[in-house]
Each structure stands twice: as structure tokens, then as C-alpha cells.
SEDRENTI-338879 format. One record per atom (N, C-alpha, C, O): atom name; residue in one letter; chain; z negated, y negated, x. Coordinates in Angstrom, 2 decimals. Last residue first. Layout:
<nodes>
   atom   type   mol        c3        c2        c1
     CA      A     A         Z         Y         X
...
</nodes>
This chain:
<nodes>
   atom   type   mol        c3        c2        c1
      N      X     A     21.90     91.22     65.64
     CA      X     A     22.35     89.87     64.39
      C      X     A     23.73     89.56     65.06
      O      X     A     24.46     88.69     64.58
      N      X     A     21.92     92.67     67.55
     CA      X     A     22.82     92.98     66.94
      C      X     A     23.16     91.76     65.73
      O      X     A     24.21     91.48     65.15
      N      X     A     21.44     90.89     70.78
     CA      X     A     21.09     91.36     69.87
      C      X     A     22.21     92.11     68.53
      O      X     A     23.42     91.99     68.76
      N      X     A     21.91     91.24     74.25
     CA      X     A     22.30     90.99     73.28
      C      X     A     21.80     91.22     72.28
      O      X     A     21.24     92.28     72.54
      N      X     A     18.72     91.49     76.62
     CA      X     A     20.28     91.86     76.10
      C      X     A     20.68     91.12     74.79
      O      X     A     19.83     90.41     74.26
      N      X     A     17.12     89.39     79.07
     CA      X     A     17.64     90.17     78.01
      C      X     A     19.05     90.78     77.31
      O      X     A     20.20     90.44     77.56
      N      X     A     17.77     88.16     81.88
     CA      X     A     18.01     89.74     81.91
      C      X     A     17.22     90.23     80.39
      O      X     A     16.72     91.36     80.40
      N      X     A     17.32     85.64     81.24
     CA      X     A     18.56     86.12     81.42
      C      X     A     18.87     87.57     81.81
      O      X     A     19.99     88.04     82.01
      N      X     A     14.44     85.69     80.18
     CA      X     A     15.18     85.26     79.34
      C      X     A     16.66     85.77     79.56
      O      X     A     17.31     86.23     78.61
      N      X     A     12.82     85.75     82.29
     CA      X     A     13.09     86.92     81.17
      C      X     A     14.03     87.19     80.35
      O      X     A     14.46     88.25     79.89
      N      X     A     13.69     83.67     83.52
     CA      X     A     14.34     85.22     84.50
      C      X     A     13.91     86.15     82.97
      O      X     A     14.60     87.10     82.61
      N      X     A     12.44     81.76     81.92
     CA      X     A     13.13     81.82     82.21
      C      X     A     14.38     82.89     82.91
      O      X     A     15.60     82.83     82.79
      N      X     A      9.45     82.10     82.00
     CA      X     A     10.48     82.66     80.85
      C      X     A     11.87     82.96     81.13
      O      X     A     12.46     83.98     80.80
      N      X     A      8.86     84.49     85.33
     CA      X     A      9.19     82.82     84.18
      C      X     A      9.66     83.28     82.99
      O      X     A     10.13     84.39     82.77
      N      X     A      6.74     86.86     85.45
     CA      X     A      7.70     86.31     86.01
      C      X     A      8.07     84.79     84.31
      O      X     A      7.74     84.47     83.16
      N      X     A      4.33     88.24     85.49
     CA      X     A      4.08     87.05     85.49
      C      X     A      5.54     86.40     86.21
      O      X     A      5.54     85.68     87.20
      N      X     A      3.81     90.84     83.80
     CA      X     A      4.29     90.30     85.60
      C      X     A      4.09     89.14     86.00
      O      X     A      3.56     89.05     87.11
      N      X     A      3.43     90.08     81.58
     CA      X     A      2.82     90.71     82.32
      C      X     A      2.69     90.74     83.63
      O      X     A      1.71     90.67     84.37
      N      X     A      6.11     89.14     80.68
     CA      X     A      5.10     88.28     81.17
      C      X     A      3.52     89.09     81.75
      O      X     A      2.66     88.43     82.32
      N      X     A      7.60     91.76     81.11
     CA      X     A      7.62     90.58     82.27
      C      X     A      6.80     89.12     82.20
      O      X     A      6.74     88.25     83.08
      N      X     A      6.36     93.01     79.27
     CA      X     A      6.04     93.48     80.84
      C      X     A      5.96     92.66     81.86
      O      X     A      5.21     92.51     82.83
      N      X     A      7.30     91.61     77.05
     CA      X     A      6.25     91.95     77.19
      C      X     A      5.49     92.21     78.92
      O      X     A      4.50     91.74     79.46
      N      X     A      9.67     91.90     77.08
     CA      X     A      9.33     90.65     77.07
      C      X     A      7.96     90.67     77.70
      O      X     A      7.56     89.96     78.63
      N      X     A     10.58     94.43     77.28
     CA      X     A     11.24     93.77     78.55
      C      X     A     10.43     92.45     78.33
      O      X     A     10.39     91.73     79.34
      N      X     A      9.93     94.80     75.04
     CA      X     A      8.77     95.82     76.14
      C      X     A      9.53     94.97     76.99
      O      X     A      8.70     94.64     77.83
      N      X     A     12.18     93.93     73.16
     CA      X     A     10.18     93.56     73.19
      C      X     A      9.60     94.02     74.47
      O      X     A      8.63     93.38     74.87
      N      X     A     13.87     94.86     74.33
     CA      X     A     13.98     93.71     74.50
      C      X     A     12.61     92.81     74.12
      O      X     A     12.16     91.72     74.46
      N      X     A     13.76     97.54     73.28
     CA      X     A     13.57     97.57     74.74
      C      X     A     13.14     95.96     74.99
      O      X     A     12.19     95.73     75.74
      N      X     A     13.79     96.95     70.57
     CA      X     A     12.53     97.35     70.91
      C      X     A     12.39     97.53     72.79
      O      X     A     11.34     97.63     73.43
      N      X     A     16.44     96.20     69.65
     CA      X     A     15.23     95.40     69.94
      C      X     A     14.02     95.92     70.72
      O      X     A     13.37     95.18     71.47
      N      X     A     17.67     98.76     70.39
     CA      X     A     17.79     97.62     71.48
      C      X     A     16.33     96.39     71.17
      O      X     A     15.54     95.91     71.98
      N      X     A     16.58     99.96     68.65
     CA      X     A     16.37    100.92     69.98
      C      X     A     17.09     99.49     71.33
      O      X     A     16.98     99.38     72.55
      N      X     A     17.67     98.82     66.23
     CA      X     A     16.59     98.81     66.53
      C      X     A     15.68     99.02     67.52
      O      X     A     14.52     98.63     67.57
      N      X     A     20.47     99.20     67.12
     CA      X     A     19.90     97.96     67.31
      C      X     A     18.82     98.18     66.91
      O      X     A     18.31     97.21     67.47
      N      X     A     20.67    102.40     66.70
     CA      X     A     21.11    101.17     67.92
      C      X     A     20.60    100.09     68.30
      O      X     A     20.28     99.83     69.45
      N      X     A     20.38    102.09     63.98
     CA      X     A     19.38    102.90     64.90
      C      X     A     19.69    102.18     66.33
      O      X     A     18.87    101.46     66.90
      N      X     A     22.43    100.79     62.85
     CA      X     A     21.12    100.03     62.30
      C      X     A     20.37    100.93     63.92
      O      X     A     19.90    100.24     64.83
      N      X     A     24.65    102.41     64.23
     CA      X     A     24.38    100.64     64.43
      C      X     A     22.95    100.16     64.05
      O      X     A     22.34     99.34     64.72
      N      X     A     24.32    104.41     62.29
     CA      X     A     24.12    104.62     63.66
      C      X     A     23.70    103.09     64.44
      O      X     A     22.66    102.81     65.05
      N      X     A     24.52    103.54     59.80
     CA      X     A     23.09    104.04     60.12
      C      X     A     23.05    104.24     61.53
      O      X     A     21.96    104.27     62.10
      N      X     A     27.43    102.54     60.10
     CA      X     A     25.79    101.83     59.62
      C      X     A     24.59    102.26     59.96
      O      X     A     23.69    101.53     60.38
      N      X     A     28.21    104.82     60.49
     CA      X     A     28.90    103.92     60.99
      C      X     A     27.33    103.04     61.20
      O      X     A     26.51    102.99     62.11
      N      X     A     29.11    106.51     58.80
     CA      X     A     27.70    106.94     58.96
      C      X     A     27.47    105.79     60.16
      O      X     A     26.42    105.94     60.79
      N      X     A     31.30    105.50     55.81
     CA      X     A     30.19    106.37     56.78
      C      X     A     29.07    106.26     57.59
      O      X     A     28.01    105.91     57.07
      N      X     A     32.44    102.45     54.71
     CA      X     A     31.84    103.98     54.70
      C      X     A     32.08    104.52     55.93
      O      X     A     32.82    104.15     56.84
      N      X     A     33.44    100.15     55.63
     CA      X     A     32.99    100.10     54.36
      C      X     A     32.26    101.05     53.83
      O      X     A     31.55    100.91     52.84
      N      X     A     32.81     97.64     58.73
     CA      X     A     33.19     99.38     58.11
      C      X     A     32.87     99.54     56.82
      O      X     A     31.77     99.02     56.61
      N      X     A     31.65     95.73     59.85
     CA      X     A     33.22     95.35     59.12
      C      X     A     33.58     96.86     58.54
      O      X     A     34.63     97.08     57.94
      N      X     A     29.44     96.73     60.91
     CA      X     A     29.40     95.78     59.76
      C      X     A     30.49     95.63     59.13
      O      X     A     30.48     95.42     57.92
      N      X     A     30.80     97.50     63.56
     CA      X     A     30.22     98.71     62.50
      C      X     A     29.82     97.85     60.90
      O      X     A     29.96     98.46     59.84
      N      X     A     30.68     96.24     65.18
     CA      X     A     32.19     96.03     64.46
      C      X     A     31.80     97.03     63.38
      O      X     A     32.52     97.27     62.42
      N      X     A     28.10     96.08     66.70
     CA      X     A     28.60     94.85     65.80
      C      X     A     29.67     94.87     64.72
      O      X     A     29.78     94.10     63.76
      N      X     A     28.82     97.75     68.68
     CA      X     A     27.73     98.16     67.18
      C      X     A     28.19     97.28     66.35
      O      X     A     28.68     97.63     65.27
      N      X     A     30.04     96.59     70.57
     CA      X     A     30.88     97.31     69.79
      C      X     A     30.37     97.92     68.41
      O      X     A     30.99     98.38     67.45
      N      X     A     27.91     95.09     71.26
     CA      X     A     29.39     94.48     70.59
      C      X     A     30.34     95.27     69.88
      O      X     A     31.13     94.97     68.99
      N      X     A     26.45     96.37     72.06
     CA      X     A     25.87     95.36     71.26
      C      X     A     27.09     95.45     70.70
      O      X     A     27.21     95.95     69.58
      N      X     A     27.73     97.68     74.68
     CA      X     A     27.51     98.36     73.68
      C      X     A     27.37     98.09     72.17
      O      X     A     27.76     98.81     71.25
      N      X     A     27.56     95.29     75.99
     CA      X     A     29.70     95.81     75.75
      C      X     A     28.74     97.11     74.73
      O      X     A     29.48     97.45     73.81
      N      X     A     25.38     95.16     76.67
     CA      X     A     25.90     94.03     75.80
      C      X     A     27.27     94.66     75.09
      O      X     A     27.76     94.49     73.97
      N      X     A     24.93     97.25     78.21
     CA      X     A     24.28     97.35     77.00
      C      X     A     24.88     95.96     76.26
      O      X     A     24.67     95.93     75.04
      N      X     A     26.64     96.87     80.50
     CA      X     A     26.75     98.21     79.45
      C      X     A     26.03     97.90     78.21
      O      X     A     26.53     98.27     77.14
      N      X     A     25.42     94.55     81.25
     CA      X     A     26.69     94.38     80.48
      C      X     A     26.83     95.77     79.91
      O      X     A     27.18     95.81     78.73
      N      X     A     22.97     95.20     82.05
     CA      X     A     22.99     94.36     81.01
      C      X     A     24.52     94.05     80.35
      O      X     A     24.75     93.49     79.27
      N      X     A     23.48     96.94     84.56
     CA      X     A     23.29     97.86     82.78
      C      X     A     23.26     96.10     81.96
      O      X     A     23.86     96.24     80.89
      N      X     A     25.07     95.19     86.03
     CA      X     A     25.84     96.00     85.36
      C      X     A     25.32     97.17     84.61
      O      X     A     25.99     98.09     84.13
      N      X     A     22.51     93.28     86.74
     CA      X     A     23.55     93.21     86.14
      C      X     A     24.78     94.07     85.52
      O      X     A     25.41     93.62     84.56
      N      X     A     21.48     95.47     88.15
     CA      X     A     20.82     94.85     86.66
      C      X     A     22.01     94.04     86.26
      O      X     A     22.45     94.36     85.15
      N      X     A     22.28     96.04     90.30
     CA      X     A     22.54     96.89     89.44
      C      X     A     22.01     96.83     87.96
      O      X     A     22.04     97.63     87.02
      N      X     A     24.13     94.20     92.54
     CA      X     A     22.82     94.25     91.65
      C      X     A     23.38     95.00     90.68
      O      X     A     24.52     94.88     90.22
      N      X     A     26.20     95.18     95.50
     CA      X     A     25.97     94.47     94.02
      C      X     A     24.39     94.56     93.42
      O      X     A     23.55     95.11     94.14
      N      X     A     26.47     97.28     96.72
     CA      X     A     25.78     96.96     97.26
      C      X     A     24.99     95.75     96.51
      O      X     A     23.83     95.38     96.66
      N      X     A     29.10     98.57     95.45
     CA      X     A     29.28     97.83     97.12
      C      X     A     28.29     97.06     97.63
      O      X     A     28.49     96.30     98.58
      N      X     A     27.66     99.42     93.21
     CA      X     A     28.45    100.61     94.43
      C      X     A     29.02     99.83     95.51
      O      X     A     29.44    100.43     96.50
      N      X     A     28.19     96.87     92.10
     CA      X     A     26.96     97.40     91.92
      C      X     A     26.87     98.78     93.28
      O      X     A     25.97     98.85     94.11
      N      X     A     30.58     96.74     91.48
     CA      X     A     29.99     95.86     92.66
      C      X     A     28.88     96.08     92.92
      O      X     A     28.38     95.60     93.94
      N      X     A     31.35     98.37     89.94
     CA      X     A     32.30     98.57     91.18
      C      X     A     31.18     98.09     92.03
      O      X     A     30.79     98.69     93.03
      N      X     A     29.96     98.00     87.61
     CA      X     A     29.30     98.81     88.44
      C      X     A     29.90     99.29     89.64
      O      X     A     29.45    100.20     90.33
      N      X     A     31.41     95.60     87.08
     CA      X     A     30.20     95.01     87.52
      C      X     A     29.06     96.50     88.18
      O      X     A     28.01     96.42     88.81
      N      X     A     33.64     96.73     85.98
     CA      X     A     33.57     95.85     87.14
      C      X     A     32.79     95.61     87.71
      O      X     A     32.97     95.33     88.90
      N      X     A     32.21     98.28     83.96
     CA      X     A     32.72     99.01     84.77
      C      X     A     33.22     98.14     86.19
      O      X     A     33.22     98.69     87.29
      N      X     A     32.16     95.49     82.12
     CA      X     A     30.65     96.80     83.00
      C      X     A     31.14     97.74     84.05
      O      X     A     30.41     97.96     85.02
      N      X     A     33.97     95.33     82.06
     CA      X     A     33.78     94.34     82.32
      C      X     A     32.35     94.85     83.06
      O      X     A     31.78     94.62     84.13
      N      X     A     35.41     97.40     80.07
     CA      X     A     36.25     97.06     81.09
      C      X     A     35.18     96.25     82.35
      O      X     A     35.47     96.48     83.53
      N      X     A     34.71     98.55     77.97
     CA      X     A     33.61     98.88     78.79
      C      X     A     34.12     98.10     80.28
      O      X     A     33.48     98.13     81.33
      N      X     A     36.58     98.73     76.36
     CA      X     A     35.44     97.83     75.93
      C      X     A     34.23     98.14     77.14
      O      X     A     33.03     97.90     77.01
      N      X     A     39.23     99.79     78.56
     CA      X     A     38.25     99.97     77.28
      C      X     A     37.17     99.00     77.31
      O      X     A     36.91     98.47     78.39
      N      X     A     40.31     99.54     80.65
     CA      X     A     41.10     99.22     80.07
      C      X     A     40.54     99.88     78.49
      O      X     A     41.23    100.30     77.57
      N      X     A     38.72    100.81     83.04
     CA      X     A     39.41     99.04     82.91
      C      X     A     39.50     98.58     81.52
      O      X     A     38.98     97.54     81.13
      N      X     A     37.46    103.18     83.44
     CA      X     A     37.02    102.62     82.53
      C      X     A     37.78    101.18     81.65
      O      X     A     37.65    100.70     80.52
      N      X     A     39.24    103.91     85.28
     CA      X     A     39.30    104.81     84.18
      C      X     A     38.76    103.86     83.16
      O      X     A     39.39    103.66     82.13
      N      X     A     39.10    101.76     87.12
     CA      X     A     40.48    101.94     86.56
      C      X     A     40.37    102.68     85.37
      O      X     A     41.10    102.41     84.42
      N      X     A     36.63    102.14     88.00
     CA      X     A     37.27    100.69     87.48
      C      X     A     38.27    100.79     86.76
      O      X     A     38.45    100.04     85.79
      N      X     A     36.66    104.24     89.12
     CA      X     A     35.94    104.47     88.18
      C      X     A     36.37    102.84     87.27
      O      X     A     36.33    102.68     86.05
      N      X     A     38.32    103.55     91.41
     CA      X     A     39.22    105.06     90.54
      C      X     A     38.26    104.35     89.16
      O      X     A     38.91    103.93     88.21
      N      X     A     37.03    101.79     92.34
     CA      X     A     38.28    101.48     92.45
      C      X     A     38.46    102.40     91.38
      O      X     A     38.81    101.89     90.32
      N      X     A     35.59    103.73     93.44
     CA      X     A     34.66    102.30     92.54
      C      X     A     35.72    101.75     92.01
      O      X     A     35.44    101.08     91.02
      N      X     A     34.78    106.99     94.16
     CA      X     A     35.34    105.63     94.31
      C      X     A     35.19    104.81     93.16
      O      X     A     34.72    105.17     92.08
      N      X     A     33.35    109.10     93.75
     CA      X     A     33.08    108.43     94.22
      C      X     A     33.88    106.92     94.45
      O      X     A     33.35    105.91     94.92
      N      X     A     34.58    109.75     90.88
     CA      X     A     32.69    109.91     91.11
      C      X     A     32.28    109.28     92.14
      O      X     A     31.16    108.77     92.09
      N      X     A     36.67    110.86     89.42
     CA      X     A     36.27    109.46     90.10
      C      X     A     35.17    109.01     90.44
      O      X     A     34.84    107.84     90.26
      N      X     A     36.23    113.65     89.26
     CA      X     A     36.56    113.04     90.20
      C      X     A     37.04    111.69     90.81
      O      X     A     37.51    111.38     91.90
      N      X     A     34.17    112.44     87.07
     CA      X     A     33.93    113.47     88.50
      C      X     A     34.66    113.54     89.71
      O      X     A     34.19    113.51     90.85
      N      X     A     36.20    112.11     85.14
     CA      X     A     34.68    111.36     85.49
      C      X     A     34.25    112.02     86.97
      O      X     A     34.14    111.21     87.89
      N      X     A     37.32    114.18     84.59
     CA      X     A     37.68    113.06     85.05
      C      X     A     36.85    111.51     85.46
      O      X     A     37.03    110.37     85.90
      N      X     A     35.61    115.92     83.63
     CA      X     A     36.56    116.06     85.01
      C      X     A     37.18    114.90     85.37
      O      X     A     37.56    114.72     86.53
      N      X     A     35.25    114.61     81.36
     CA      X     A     34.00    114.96     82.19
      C      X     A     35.00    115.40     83.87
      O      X     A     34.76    114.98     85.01
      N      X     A     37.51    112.51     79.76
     CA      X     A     37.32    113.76     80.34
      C      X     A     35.85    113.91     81.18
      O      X     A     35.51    112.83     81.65
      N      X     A     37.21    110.27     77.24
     CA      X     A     37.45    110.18     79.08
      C      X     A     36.64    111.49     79.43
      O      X     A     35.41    111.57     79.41
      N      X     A     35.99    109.87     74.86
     CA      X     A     37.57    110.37     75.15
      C      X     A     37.82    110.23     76.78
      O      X     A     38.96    110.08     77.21
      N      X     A     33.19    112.57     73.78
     CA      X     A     33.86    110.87     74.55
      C      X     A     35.24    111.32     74.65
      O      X     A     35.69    112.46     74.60
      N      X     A     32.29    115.20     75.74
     CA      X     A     32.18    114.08     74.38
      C      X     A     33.39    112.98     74.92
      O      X     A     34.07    112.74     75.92
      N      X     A     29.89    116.59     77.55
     CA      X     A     30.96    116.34     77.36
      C      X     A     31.19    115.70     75.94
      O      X     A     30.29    115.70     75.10
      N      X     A     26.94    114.45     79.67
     CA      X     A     27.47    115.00     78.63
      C      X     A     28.62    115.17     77.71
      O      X     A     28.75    114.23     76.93
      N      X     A     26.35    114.86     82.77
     CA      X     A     27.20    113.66     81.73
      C      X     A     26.89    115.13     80.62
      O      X     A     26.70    116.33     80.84
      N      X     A     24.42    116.29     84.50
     CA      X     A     23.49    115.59     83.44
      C      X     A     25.18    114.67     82.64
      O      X     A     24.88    113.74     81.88
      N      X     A     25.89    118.34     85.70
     CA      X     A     24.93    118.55     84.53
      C      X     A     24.29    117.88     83.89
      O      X     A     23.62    118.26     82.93
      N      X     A     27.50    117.20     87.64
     CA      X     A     27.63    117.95     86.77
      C      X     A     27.00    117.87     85.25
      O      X     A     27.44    117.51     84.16
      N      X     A     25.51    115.39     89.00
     CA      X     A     26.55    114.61     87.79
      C      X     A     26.83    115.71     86.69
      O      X     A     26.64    115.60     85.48
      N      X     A     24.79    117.57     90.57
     CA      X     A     23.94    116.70     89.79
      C      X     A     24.50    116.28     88.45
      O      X     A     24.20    116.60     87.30
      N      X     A     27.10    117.85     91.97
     CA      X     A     26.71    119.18     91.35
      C      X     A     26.13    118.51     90.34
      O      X     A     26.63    118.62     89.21
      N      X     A     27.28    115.19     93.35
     CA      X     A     28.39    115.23     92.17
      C      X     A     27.53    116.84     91.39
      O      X     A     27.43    116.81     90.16
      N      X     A     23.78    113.90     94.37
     CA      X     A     25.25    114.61     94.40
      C      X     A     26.54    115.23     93.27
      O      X     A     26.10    115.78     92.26
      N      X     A     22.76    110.64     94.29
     CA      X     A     22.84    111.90     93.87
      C      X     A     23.97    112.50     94.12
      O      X     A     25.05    111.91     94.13
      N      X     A     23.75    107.87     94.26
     CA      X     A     22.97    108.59     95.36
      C      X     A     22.77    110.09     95.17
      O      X     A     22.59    110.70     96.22
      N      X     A     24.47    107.13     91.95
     CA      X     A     25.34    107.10     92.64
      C      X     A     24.65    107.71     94.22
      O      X     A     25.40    107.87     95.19
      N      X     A     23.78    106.91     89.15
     CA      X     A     23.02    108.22     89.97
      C      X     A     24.27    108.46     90.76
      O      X     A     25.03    109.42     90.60
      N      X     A     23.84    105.39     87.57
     CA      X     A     22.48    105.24     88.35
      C      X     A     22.46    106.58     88.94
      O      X     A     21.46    107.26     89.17
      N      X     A     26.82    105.22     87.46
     CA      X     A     26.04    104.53     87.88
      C      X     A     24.47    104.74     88.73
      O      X     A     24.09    104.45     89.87
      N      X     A     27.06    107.30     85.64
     CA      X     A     27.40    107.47     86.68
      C      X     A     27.13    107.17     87.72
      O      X     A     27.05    107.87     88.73
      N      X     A     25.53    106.87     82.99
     CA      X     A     24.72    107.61     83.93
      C      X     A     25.71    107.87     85.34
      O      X     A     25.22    108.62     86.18
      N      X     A     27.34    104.68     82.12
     CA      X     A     26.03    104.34     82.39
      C      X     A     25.43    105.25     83.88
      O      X     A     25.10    104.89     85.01
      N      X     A     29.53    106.55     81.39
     CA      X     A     29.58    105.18     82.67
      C      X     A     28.49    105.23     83.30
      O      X     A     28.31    105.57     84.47
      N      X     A     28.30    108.15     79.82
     CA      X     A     28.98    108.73     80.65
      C      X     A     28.85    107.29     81.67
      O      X     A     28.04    107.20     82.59
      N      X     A     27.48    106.34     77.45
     CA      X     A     26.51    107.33     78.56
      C      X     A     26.94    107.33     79.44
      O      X     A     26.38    106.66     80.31
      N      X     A     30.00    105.45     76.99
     CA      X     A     29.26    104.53     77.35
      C      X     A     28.14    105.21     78.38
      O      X     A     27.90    104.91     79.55
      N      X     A     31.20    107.85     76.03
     CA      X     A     31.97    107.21     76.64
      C      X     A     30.51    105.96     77.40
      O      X     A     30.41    105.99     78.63
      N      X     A     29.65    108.18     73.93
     CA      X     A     29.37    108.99     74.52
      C      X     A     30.16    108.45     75.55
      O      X     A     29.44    108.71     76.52
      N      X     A     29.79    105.82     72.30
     CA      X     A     28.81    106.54     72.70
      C      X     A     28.57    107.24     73.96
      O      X     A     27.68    107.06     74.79
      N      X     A     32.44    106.14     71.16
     CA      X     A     31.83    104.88     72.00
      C      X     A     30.76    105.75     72.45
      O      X     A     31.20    106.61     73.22
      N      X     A     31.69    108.97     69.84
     CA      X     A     32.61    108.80     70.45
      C      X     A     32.55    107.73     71.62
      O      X     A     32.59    108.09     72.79
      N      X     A     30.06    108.00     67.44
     CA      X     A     29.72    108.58     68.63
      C      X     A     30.48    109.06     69.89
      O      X     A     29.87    109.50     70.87
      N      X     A     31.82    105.75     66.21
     CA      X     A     30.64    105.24     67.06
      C      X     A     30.03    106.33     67.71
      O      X     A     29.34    105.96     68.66
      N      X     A     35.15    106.49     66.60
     CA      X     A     33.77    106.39     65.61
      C      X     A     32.74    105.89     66.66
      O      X     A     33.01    105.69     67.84
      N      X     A     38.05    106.27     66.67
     CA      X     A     37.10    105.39     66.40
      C      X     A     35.81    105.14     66.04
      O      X     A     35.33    104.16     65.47
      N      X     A     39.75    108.17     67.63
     CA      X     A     39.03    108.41     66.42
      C      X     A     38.48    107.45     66.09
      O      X     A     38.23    107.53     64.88
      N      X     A     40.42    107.39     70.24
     CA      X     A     41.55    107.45     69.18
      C      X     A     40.80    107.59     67.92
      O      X     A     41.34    107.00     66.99
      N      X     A     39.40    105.40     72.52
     CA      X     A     38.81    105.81     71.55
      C      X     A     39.56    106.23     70.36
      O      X     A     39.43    105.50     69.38
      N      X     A     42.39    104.77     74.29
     CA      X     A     40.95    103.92     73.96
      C      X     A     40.47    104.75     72.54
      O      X     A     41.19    104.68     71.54
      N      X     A     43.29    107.07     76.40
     CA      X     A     43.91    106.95     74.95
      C      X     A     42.80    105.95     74.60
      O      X     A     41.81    106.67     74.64
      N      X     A     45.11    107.93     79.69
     CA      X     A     43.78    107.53     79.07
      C      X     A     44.44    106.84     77.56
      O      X     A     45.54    106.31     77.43
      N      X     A     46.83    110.35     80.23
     CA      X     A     46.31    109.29     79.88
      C      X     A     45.63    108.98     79.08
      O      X     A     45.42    109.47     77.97
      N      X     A     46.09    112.95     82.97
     CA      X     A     46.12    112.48     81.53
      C      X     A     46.42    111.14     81.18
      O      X     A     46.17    110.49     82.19
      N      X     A     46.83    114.83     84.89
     CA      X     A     46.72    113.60     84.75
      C      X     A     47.24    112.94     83.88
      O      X     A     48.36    112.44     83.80
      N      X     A     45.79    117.64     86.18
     CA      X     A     45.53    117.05     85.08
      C      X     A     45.73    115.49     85.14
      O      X     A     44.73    114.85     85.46
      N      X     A     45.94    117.45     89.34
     CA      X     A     46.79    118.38     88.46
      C      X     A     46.87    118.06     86.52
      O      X     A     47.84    118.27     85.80
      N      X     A     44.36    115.74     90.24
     CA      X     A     45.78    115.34     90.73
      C      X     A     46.22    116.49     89.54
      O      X     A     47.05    116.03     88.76
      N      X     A     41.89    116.36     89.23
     CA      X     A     42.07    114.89     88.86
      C      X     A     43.92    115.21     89.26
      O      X     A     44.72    114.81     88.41
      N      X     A     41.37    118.76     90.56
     CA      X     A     41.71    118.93     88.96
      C      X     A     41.78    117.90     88.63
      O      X     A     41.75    117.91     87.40
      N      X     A     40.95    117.99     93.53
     CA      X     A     42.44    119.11     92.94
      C      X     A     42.60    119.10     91.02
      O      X     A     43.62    119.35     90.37
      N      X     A     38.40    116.72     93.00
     CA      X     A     40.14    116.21     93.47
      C      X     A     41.20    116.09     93.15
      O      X     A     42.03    115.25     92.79
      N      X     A     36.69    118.54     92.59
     CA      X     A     37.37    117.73     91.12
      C      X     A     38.37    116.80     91.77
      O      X     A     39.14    116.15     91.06
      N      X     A     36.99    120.57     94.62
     CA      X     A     37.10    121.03     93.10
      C      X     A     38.14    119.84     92.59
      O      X     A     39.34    119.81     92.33
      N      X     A     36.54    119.09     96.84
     CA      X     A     37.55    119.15     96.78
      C      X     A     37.99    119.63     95.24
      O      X     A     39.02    119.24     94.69
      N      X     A     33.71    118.68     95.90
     CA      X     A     34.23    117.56     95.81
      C      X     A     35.89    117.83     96.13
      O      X     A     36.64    116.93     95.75
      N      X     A     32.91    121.49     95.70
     CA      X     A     32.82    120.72     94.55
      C      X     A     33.41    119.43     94.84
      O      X     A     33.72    118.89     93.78
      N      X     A     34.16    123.60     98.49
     CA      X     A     33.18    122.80     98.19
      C      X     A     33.46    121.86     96.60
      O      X     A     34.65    121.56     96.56
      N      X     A     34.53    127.06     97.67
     CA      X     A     35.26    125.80     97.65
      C      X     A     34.28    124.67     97.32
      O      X     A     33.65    124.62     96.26
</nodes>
């Protein structure tokens, strides 16, 4: 049975609803965020592929990721209606031929933002994940500075394909 009728038949028989992050923790976001991310850049690849590189986690099913694997429409819809709503628009358009720098700079901003709410937490591990986050964002946002004056592109284009910060 070819793999794309597989996750078809297990999208129409399983049809869950979607719950926004019921636990609330930051690996949870997490893993929900991968999952988009890597759907994205590996829209030329074959779903077997997908298989093995999402990692299960997150509150949006790995089967359900799969079999919205190819439509842009399905993957809009799973994602719509989470903090990821606005990246997940921008990787519809990104799959109709769109720029695909624009829809990791909103994964990673809709990520920024959600690290951000980790300050309003009073305990757990909330903090240390956010502090590691945003240090792993500054440090892309140095090498993105770095390269591109290397390149010799303007401040300006450096400037609008940085990301958010966590301050």
C-alpha cells in the first residue's frame, strides 16, 4: 500500500480535534514548532522522508502531519488556529512558490514570542529553556550579521531578515 494512500486513510479515520497546547509547557511549543518548521523545508522530499525526520511530541499528531503533507490548505488549517497561525500562512505561500525566508522568520519570531511568556512563569524549567532559546537565537542573529556583511549585502536587507529578540 503506497504511503500516501496510508496517511489519507488514517487522517479520514482519526479525526481528532485539534486542542492548542493543553499542558502548556515549552517543550510541547517546541515540538509543535519543529514539526511545522521541518515540513516546510522538506517539501521536495518524499513523505517516507518526513517519516523519519518529525519527531513525535507536540499536540498535533505525527499522522496528522503527514497527511497534511501535501496540501497547504490542510497544513494552514492544522496549524491556523495556534501561535503558529501566521507562519503556517506564510508556509502556504512559501508551497505556491512564495519566499521561504519569510516563513522561517515568522517560525522563529511566533517562537520569540512564545519564549517571552516564560518570564510571566513563577516555577519550573520554563526559564532555563527560554534563557537557552534566546541565547541560540542571539547567536544565529550574530552569524546572520556577520556573513551578511561579509557578503556585502546593506544594512539594511540585514536588518529585515533578523529575528526577534527575547529582551
Amino acid at each position: 500500500m503506497p504511503e500516501e494512500h496510508y496517511a489519507a486513510s488514517f487522517a479520514r479515520k482519526h479525526n481528532i480535534p485539534y486542542v492548542i497546547n493543553p499542558r502548556g509547557d515549552m517543550e510541547t511549543a517546541r515540538m509543535n514548532y519543529n514539526k511545522l518548521k521541518k515540513i516546510k523545508k522538506t517539501l521536495v522530499w518524499k513523505i517516507y522522508f518526513l517519516k523519519t525526520a518529525l519527531i513525535p511530541g507536540g499536540t498535533i499528531g505525527t499522522d496528522r502531519v503527514l497527511a497534511a503533507f501535501d496540501s497547504a490548505e490542510a497544513l494552514t488549517a492544522l496549524y491556523g488556529n495556534t501561535w503558529l497561525g501566521n507562519a503556517a500562512a506564510a508556509g502556504a505561500a512559501a508551497m505556491s512558490g512564495g519566499a521561504l525566508t519569510a516563513f522561517e522568520l515568522l517560525c522563529d519570531n511566533a517562537l520569540m514570542d512564545y519564549i517571552r511568556a516564560a518570564k510571566l512563569r513563577s516555577f519550573g524549567a520554563a526559564h532555563v529553556s527560554a534563557y537557552l532559546a534566546a541565547m541560540e537565537n542571539e547567536t544565529t542573529a550574530a552569524r546572520m550579521i556577520l556573513t551578511g556583511r561579509l557578503a556585502g549585502l546593506q544594512p539594511a536587507v540585514i536588518r529585515e531578515r533578523l529575528r526577534e529578540t527575547y529582551a
